[in-house]
N, C-alpha and C positions, 0 to 999 in steps of 0.2 A: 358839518364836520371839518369842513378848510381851518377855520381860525383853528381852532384845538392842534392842529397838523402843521399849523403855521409856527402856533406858539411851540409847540414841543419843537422843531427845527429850530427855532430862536434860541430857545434853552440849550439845548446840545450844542450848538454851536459858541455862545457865552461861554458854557461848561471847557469846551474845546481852547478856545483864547485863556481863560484862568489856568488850563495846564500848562500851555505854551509860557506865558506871563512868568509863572512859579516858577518854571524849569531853568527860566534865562537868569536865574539868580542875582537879578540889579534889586541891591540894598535897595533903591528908590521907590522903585515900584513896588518889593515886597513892606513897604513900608506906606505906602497908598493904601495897597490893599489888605493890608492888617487894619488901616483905617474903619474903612469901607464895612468892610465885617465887623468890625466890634460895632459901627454905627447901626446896621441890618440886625445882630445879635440883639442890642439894646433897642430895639423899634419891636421887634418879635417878641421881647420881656414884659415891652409896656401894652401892648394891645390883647396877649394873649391871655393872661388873668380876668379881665372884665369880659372878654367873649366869650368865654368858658361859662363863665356865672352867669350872663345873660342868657347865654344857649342854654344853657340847663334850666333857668327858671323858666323863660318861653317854653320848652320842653311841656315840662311839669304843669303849667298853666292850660295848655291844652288839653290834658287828661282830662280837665274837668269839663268841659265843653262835649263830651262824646259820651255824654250817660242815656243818649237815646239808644245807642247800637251798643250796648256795654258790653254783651255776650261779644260780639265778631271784635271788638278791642281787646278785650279778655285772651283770649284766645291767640289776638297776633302778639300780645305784648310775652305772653308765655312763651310763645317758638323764640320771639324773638332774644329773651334772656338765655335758653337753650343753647338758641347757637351762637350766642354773642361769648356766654362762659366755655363751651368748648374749643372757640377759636382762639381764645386766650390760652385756654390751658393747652391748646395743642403750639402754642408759642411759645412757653413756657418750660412744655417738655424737650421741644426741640434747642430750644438757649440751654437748658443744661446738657444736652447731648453734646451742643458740637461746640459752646464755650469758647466764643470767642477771646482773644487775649484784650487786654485794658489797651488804651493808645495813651500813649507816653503825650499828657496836653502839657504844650509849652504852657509856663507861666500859673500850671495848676495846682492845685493843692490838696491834701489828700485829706477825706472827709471823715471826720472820729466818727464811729458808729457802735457808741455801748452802752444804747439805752434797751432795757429791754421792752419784749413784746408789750407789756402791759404798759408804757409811760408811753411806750408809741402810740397808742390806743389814745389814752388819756389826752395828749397832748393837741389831739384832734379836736375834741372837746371844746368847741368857743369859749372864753367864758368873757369875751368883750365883744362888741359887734366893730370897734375898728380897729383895733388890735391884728387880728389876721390878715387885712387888708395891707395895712404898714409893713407890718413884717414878711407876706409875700407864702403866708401858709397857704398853701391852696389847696390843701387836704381840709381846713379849718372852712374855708372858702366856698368848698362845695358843698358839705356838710346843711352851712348857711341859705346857698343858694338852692340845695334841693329843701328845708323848711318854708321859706319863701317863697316858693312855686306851688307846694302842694297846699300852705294854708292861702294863696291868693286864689288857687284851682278850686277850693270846697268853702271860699266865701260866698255866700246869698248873693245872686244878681243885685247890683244896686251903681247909682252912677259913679262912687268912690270907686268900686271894683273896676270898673269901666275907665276913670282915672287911671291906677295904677297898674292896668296893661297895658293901654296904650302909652303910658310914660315908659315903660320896661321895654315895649315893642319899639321904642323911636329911640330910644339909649341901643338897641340891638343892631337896630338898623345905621347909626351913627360911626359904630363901630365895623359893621361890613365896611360901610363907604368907605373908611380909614384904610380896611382889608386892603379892598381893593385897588386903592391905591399904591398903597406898597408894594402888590402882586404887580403892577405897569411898570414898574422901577426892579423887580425883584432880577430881572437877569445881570443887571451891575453890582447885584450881590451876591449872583452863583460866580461871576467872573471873579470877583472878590475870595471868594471862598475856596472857589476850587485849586487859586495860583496860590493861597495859602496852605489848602493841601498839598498840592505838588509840591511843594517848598521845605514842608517839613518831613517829606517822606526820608525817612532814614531806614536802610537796608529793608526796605519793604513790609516791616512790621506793619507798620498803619495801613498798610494799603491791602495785606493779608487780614486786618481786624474787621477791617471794614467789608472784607470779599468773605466773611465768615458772618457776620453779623446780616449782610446782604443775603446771604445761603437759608439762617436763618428765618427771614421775613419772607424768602418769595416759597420757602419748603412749605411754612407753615400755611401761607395760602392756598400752596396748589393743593396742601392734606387739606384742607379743610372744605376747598373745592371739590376735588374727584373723590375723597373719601367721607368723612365726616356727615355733608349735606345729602349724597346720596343715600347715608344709613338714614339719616331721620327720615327720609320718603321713602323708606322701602321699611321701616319698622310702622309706618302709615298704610304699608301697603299701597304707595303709590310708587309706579315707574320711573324711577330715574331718569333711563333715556327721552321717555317721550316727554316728560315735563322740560328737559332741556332742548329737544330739538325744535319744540316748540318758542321755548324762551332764548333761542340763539342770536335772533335779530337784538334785543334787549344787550343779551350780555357783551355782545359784539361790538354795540357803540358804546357802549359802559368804557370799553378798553380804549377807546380812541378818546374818546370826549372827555376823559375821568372826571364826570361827574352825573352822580345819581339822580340829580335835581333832572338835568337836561336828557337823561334817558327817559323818562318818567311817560311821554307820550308813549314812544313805542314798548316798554315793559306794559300800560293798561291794554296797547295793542294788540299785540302777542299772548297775553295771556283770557284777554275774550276772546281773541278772535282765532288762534291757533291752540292753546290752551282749553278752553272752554270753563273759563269761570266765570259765576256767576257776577255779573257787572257790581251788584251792588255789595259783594265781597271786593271783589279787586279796586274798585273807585274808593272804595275805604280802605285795606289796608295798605296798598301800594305807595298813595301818598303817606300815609304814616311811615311805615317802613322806611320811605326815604329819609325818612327824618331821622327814627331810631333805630335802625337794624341796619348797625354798624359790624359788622366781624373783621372783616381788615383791620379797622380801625383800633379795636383791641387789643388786637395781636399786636400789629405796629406801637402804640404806646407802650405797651408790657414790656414787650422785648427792646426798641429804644432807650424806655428806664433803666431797666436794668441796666443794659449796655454801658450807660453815660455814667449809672451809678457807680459802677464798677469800675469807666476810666478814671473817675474822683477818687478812686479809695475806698469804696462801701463793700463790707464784707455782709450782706444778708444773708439772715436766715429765711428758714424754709417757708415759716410763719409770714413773717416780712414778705417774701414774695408771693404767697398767698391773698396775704391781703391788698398788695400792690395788683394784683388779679383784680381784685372787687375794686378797688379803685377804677381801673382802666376800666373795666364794664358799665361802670357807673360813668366815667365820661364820654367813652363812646357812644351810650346811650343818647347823655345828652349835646352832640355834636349837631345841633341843631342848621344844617344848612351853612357854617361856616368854610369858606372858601380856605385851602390846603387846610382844614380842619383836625386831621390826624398831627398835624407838625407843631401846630398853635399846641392843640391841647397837651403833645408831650412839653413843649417846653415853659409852658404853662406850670404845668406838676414840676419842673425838675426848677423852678427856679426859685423855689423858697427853700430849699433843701440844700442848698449852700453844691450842687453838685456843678459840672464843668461844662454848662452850656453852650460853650466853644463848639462843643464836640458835636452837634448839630448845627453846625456851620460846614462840615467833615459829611455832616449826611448829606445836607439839601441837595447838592448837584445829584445825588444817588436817586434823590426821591420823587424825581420826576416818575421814572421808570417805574418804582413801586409805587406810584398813584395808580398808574393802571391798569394795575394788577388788583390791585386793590377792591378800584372801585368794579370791576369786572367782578368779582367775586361779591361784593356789595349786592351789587342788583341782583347775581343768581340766588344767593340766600334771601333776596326780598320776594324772589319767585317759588324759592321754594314753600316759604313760610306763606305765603297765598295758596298756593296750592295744597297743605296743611288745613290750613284754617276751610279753605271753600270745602273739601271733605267734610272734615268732622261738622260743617253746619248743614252738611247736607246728611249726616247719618241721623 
């Protein structure tokens, strides 16, 4: 847990110099680091549409591999759309509760929105396989990428098949490496970012947009944490308390480490061994879970979109953000192990859609902090839905 305590001390401190930098008002500098970030902005445009699609086809691909134990997948994959769609719609409700204001983006443009429900629908609708790709539809895109996952998952073993996962799996992996790279360079573009925010602060609107939008993401986790998750275990008839005090070591490094992958030992820990499930439940769902049973992750896209679409100019409707809902479910789904994976896959979705991508340049210094909260509440929902499923397989 050092590096993780390292890095986050690195980032808040970046974060700290981009205020300072902004505040000093030299043309010079705010002209580096407008640089900077438009370069960081456009590196996050280009990596984030193919991990998306890769993540989701890998996803979908393994479905097909688990028809030995079909019933205990059955089962997690149900809790897990349960609480994946409630943590959205509890984001959903609280973005129109408290309605954050648009931020005035330099140099932005406001985005026509008068197509109706139905052409929106339609327009999803492939009807080229590089056409969406071009053009940056990535509603069209995943559409794509979940067909192609689930017919390569329900093809006949054969060495083709065998081919074309492990080519999907090394394009997947080509692209972490990419991730990851940018993430060792990313605090020159919180420092970037943040002296860009501080720079365009004018009478505090943006920095009130942003403290509302923030209110936001971390309300709807903590509802979805202390409320939400413990209704579905006590509508199971299972204890809320004791399934958490048991799973506190889990959720505990979840919050430092933000990440689900690296809690993964002590979550299978805690829940054999303080928990008392049954191993051959928790050795299978746990790691699936980590893969798909995203709720943070939902909420955060949902509310993001919306957010960004709004500082562009998009007036949606109810409809619209309905199915903006199924979207975000559908990618946090398949957030397969991508590193800052919640951030890729919003700016992923918002960048065929002509909306102000800028404006998650405005988040990132923020989103450290809502990583780990995030992923804290991540791993409780992967404990809860274990402890869900290891029930019902034992009634």
């Amino acid at each position: 847990m050092k590096k993780p305590n390292k890095e986050l001390i690195f980032w808040l401190g970046a974060l700290a110099l981009g205020v300072v930098l902004g505040l000093l008002h030299v043309p010079a500098v705010n002209a580096v680091c407008d640089f900077i970030a438009t370069v960081f902005t456009r590196l996050f445009q280009f990596l984030a549409v193919p991990t998306v699609a890769l993540a989701i086809m890998t996803t979908l691909i393994s479905f097909g591999r688990q028809r030995s134990t079909r019933k205990i997948f059955t089962h997690t994959l149900t809790y897990t759309l349960l609480t994946t769609f409630a943590a959205a719609l509890v984001g959903l409700g609280l973005y129109l509760l408290i309605s954050p204001e648009p931020i005035p983006v330099v140099g932005g443009q406001d985005v026509e929105n008068s197509t109706t429900f139905y052409d929106h629908i339609v327009s999803v609708i492939p009807d080229n396989a590089v056409r969406p790709l071009l053009s940056g539809n990535i509603l069209s895109i995943l559409l794509i990428a979940i067909a192609f996952g689930l017919g390569i998952a329900f093809m006949p073993d054969s060495g083709r098949k065998d081919v074309l996962v492990k080519g999907i799996e090394g394009l997947q992996e080509l692209f972490f490496i990419l991730i990851r790279g940018l993430i060792k360079v990313l605090p020159l573009g919180i420092v970037a970012f943040a002296a860009q925010l501080a720079a365009q602060l004018s009478g505090g609107l943006i920095l009130g947009s942003l403290g509302k939008w923030t209110a936001v993401i971390l309300a709807g986790n903590l509802t979805q944490f202390f409320i939400v998750l413990p209704l579905f275990l006590l509508v199971r008839g299972i204890n809320p308390l004791r399934v958490f005090k048991a799973m506190s070591p889990a959720v505990m490094m979840a919050l430092f480490t933000k990440s689900s992958a690296a809690t993964l030992p002590v979550t299978l820990s805690s829940a054999e061994e303080r928990l008392g499930v049954n191993p051959k439940v928790s050795r299978f769902v746990l790691p699936i879970c980590t893969t798909i049973n995203m709720n943070g992750c939902a909420a955060f896209i949902l509310v993001t979109s919306l957010f960004v679409m709004h500082c562009g100019g998009m007036d949606l409707s109810i409809w619209q953000m309905l199915l903006w809902t199924l979207v975000s479910v559908i990618a946090a789904v398949g957030n397969a192990g991508v590193p800052m994976g919640c951030f890729f896959l919003t700016v992923s979705l918002l960048t065929g859609i002509g909306a102000p991508v800028e404006v998650m340049g405005m988040i990132l210094p923020i989103y450290t902090i809502v990583d780990m909260v995030e992923t804290a509440e991540n791993v409780w929902s992967d404990s809860c839905v274990c402890a869900m499923t290891d029930k019902d397989l034992k009634e």
